[in-house]
DRENTORKOL-3810 file (N, C-alpha, C; in nm, 4 decimals):
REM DRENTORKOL-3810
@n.u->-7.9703; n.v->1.8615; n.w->3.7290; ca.u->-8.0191; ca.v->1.7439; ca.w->3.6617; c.u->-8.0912; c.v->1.7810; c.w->3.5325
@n.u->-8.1850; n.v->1.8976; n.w->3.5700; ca.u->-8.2478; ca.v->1.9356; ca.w->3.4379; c.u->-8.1884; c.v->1.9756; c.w->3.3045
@n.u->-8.0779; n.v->2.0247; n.w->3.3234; ca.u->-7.9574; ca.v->2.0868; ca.w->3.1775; c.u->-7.9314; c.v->1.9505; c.w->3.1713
@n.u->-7.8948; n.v->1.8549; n.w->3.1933; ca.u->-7.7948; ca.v->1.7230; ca.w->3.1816; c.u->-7.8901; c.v->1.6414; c.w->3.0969
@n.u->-8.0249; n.v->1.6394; n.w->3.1249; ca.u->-8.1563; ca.v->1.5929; ca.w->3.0401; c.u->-8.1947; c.v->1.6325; c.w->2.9536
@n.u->-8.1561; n.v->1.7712; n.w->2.9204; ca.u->-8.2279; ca.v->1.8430; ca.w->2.7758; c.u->-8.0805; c.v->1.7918; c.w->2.7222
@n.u->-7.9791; n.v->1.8138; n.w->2.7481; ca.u->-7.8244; ca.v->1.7849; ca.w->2.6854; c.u->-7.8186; c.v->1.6483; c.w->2.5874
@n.u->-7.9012; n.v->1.5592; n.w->2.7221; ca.u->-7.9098; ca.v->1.4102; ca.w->2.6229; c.u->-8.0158; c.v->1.4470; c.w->2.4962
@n.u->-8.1655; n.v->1.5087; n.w->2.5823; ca.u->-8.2590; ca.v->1.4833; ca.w->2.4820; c.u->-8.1997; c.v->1.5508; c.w->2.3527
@n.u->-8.1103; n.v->1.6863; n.w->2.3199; ca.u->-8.1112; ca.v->1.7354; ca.w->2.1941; c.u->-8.0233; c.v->1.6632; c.w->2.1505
@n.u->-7.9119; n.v->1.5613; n.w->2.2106; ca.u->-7.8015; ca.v->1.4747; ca.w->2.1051; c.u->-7.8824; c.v->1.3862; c.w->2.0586
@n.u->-7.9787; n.v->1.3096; n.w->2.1259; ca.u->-8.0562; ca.v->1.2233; ca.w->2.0645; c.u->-8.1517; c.v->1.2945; c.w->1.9480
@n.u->-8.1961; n.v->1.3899; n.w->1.9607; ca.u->-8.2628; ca.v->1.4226; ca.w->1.8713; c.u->-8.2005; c.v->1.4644; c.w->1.7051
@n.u->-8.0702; n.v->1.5605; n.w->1.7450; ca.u->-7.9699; ca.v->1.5506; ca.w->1.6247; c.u->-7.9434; c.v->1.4161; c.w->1.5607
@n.u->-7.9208; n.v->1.3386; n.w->1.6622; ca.u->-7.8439; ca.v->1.1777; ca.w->1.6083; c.u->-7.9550; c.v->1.1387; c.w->1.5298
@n.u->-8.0779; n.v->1.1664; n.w->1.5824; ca.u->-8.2186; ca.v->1.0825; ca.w->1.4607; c.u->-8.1925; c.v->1.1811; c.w->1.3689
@n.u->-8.2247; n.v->1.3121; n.w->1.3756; ca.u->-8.2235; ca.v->1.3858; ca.w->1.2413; c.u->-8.1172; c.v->1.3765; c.w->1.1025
@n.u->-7.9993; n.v->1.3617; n.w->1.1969; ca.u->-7.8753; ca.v->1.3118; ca.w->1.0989; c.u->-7.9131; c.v->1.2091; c.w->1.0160
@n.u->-7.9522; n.v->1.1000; n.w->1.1469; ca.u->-7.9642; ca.v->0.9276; ca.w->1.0748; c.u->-8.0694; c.v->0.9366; c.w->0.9285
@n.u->-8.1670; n.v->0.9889; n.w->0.9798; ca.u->-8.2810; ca.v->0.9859; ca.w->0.8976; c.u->-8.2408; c.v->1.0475; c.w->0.7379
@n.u->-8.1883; n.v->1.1559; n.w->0.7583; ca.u->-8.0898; ca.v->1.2148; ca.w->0.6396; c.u->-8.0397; c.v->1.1648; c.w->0.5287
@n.u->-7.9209; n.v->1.0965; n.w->0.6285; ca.u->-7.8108; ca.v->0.9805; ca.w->0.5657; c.u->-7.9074; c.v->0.8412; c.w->0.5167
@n.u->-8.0103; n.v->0.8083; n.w->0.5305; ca.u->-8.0723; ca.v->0.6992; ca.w->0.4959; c.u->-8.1162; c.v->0.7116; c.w->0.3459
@n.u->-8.1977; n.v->0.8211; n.w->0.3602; ca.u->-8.2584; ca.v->0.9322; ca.w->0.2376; c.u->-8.1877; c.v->0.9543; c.w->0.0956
@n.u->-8.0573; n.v->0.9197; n.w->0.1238; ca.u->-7.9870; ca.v->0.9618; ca.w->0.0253; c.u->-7.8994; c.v->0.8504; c.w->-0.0302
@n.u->-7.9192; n.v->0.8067; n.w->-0.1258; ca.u->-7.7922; ca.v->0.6678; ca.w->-0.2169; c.u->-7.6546; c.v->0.7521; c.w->-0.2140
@n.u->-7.5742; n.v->0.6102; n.w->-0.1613; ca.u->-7.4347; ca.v->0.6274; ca.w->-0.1564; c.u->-7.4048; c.v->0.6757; c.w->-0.3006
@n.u->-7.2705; n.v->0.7541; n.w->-0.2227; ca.u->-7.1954; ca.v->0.7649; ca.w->-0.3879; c.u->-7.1444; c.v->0.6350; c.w->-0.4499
@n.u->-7.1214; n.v->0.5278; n.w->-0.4667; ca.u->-7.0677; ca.v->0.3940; ca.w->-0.4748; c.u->-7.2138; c.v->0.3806; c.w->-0.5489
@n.u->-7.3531; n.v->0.3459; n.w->-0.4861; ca.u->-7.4594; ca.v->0.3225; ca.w->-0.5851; c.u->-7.4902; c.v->0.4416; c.w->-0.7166
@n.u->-7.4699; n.v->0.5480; n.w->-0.6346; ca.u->-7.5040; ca.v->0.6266; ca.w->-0.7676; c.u->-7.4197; c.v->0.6616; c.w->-0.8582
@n.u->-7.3275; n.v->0.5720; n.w->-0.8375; ca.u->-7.2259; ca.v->0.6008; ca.w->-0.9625; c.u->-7.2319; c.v->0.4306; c.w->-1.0419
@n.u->-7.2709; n.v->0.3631; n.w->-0.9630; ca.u->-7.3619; ca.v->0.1943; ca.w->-1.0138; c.u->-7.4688; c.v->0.2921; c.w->-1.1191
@n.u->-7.5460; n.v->0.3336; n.w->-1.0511; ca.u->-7.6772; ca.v->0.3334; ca.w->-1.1001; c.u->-7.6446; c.v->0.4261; c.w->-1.2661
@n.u->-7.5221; n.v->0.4949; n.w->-1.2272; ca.u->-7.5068; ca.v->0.5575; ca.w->-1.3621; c.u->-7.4196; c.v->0.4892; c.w->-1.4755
@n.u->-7.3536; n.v->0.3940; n.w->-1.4164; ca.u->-7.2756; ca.v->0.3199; ca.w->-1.5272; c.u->-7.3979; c.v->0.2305; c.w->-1.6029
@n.u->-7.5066; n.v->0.2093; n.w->-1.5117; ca.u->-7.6260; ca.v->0.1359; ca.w->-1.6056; c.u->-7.7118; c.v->0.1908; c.w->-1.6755
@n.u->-7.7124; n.v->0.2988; n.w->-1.6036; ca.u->-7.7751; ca.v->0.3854; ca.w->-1.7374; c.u->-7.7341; c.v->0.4002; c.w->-1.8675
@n.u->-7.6211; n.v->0.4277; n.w->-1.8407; ca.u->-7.5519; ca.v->0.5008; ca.w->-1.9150; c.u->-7.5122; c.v->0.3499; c.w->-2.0748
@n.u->-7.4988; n.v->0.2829; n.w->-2.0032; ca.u->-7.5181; ca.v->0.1267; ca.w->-2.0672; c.u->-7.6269; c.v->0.1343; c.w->-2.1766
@n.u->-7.7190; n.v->0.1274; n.w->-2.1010; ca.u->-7.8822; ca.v->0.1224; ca.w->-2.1518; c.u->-7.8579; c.v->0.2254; c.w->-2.2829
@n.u->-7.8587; n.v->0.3666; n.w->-2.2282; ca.u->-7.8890; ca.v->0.4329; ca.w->-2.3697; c.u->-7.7677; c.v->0.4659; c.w->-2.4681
@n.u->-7.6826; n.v->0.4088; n.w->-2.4503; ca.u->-7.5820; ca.v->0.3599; ca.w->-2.5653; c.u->-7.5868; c.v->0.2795; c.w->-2.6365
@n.u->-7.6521; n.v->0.1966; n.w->-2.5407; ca.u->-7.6528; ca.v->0.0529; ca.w->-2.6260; c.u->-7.7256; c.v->0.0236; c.w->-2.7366
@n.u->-7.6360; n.v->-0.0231; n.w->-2.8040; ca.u->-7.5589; ca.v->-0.0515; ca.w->-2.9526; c.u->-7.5741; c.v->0.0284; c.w->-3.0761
@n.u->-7.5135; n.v->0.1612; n.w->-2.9984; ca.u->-7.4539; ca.v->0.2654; ca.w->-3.0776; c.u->-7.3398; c.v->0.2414; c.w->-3.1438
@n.u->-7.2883; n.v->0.1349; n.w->-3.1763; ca.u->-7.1176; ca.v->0.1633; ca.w->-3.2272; c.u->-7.1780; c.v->0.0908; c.w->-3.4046
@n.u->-7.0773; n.v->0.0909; n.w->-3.4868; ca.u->-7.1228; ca.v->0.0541; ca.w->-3.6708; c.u->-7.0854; c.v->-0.0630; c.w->-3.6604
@n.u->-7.0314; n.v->-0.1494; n.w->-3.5638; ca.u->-6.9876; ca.v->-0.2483; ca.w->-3.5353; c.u->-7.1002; c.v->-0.3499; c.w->-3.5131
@n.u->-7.1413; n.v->-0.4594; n.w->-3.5851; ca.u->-7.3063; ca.v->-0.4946; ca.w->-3.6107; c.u->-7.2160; c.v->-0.6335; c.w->-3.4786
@n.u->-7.1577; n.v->-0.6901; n.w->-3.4995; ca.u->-7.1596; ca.v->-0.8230; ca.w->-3.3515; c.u->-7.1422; c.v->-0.7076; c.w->-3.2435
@n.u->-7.0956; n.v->-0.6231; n.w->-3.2704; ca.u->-7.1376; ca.v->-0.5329; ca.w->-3.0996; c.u->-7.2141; c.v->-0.5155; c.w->-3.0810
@n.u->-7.2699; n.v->-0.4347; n.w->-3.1833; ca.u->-7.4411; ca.v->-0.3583; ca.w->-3.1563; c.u->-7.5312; c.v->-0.4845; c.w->-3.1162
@n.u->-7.5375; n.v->-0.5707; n.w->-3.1515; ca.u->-7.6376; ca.v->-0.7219; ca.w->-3.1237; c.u->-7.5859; c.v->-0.7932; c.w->-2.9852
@n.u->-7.4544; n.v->-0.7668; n.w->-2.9449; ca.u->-7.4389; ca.v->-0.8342; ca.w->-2.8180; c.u->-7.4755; c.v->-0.7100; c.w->-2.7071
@n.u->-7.4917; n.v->-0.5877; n.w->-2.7424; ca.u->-7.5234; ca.v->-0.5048; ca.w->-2.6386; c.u->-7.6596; c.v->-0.4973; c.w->-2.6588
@n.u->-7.7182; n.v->-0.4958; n.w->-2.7736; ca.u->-7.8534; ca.v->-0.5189; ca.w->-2.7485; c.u->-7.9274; c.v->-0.6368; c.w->-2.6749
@n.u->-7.8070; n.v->-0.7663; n.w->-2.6555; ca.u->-7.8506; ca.v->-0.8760; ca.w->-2.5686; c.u->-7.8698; c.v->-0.8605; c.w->-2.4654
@n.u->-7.7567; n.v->-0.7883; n.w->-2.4150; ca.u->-7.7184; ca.v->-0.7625; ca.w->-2.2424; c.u->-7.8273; c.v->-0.6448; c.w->-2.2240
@n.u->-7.8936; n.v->-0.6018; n.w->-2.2973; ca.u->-7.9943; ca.v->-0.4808; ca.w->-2.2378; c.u->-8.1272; c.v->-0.4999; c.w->-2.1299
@n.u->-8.1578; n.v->-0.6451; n.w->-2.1665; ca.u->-8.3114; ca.v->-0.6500; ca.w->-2.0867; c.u->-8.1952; c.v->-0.6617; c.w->-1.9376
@n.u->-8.1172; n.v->-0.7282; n.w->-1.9489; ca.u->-8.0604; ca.v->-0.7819; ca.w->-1.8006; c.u->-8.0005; c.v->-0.6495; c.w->-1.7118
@n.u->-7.9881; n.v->-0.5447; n.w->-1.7641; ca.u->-7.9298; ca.v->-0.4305; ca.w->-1.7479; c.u->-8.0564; c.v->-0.3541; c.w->-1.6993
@n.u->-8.1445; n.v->-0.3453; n.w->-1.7574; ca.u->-8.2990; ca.v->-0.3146; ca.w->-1.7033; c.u->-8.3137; c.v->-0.3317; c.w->-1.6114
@n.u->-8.3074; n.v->-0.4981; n.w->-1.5459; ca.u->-8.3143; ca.v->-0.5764; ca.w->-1.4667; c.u->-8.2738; c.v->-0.5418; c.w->-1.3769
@n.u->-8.1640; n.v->-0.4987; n.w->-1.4207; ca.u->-8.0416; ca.v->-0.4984; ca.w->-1.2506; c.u->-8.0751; c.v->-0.3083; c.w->-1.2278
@n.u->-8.1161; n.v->-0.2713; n.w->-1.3125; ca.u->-8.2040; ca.v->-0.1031; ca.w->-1.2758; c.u->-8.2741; c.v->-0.0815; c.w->-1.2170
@n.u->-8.4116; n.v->-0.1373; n.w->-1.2737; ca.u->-8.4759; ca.v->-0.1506; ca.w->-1.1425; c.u->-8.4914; c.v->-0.2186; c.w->-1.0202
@n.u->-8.4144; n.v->-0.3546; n.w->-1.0325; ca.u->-8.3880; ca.v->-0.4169; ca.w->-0.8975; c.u->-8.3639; c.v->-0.3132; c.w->-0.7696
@n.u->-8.2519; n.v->-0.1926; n.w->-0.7880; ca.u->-8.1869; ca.v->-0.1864; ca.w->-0.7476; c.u->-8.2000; c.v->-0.0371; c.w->-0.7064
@n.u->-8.3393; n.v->-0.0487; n.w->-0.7613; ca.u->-8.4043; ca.v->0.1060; ca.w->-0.7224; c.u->-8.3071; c.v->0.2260; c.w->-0.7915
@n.u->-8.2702; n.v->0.2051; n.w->-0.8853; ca.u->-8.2060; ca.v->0.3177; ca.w->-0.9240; c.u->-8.2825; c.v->0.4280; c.w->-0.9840
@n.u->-8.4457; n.v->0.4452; n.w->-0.9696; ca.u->-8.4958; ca.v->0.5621; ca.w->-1.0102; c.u->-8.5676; c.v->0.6802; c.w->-0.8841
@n.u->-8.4888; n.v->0.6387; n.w->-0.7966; ca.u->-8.5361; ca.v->0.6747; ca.w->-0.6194; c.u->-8.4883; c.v->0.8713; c.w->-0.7339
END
């Protein structure tokens, strides 16, 4: 009985250590979000193109927005 009890207790204990891990860490799917907004941000309105440069400078506070919403400085 006693091996059959430590058997459970160390899967349970791996299974938290794993879980806890995997929590810790942003998906690849967000951190590749979190980098297309960055990446937004400090471009924006780099091009000689003056109605670009002014419409990306529009979309910038909202881009902020959705940055830090979204915890992208974890």
């Amino acid at each position: 009985m006693k091996p059959l009890f430590r058997m459970v207790i160390c899967a349970l204990l791996l299974s938290a250590g794993l879980t806890s891990c995997s929590s810790m860490t942003p998906t690849a799917a967000k951190r590749a979000y979190c980098n297309m907004l960055k990446s937004s941000m400090v471009f924006s309105g780099s091009t000689s193109n003056t109605r670009e440069a002014n419409i990306q400078a529009s979309e910038e506070p909202l881009q902020q927005r959705t940055y830090d919403r979204e915890n992208c400085e974890e």
